[in-house]
C-alpha positions as CSV (number, residue, x, y, z in Angstrom):
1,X,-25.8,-22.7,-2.2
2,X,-23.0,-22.6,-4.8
3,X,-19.9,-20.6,-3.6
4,X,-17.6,-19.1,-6.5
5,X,-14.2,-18.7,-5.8
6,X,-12.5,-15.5,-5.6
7,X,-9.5,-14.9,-7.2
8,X,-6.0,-14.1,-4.5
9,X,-5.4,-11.1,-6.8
10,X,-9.0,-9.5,-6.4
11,X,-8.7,-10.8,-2.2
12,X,-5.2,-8.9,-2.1
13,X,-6.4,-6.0,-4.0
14,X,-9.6,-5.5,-1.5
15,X,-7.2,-5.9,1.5
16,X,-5.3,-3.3,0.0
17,X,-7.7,-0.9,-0.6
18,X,-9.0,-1.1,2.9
19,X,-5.7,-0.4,4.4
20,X,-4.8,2.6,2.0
21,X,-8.8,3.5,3.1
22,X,-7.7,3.0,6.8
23,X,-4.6,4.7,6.9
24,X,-5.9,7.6,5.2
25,X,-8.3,7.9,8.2
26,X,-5.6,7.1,11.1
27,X,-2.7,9.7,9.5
28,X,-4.1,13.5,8.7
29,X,-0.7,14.0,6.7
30,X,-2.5,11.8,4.2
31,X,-5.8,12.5,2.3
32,X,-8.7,11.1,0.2
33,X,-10.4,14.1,-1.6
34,X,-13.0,13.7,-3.9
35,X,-16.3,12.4,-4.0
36,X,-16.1,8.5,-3.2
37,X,-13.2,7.8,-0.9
38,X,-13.4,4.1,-0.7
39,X,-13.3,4.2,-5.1
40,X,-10.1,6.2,-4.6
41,X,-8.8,3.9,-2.4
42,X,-9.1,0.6,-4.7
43,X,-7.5,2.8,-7.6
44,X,-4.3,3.7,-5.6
45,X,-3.9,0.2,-4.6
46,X,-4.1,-0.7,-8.2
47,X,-1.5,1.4,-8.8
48,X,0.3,0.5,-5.2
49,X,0.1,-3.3,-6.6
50,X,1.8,-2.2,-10.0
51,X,4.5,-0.1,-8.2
52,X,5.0,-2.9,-6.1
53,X,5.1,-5.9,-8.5
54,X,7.6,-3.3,-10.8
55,X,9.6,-1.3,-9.1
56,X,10.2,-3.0,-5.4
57,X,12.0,-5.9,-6.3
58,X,14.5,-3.7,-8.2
59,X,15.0,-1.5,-5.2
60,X,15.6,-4.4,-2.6
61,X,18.3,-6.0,-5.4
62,X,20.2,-2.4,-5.3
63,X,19.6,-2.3,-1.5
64,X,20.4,-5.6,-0.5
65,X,23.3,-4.1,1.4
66,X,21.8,-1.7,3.0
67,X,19.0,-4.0,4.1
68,X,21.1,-6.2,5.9
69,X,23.1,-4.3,7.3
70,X,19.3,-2.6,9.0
71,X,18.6,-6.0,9.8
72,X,15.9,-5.5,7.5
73,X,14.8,-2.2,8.7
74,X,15.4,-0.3,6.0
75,X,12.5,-2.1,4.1
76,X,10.7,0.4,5.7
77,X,12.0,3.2,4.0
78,X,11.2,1.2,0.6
79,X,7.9,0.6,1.6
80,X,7.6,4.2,2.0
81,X,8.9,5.3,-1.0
82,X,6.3,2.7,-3.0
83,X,4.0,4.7,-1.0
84,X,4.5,7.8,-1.7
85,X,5.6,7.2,-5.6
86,X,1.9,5.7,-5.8
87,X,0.7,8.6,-4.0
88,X,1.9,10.8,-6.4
89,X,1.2,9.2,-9.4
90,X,-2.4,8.8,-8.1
91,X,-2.4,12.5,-7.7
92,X,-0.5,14.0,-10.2
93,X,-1.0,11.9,-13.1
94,X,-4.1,9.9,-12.7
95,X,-5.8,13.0,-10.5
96,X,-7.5,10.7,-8.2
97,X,-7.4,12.3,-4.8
98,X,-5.0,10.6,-2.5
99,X,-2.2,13.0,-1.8
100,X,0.6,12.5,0.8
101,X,2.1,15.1,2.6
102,X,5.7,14.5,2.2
103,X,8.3,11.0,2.3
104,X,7.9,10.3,6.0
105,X,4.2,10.4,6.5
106,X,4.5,8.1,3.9
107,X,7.2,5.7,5.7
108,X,4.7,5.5,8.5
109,X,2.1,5.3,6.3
110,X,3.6,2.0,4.8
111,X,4.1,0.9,8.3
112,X,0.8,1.0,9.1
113,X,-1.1,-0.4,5.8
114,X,1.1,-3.3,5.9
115,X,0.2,-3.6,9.8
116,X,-3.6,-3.2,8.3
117,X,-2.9,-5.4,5.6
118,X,-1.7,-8.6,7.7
119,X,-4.3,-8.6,9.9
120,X,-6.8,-8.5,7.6
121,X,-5.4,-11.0,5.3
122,X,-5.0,-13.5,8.4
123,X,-8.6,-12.6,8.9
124,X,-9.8,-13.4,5.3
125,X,-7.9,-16.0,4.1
126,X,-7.1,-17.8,7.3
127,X,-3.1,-18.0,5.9
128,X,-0.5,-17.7,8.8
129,X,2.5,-16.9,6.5
């Protein structure tokens, strides 16, 4: 039997989508609507993935004050704002379905799907870092 690799991206991607899936299901403040939930999920971590790879490294630069002085907890809040931006980009100009209710179900949202998200990358990949 021949394996083909898989791509990290496409890996990262699927990890993503089933945390955004997962936490969807855990928190009622945020919702899947539509017809194929798990469809709406891989689109809004596309979009989580751009937000990410665009607008988060600016944020931590501006923040980097405010980050240490948290002791890092204020990543938290810019996990949550990535969150929610995606969110709402995913429902208001992409109208896919996945709506948050509001900035802090989104902070705990982001808390849990990167919970979500490190387990299951430890689990597929077999990385430890």
């Amino acid at each position: 039997m021949v394996r083909v690799p898989v791509p990290a991206v496409l890996v990262r991607w699927f990890i993503s989508a089933v945390a955004l899936f997962a936490t969807a299901w855990i928190l009622p403040s945020i919702t899947i609507e539509g017809g194929d939930g798990f469809l709406t999920a891989l689109i809004t971590a596309a979009i989580l993935g751009l937000v990410n790879a665009i607008l988060k490294p600016v944020l931590e630069i501006l923040s980097c004050g405010l980050i240490i002085l948290t002791l890092g907890l204020f990543m938290l809040i810019i996990n949550g704002f990535t969150l929610w931006l995606s969110g709402w980009i995913a429902e208001n100009w992409l109208d896919v379905g996945y709506s948050i209710d509001g900035f802090w179900p989104a902070v705990l949202g982001g808390l849990i799907v990167s919970i979500i998200s490190f387990f299951l990358a430890l689990v597929v990949t077999g990385d430890e870092d």
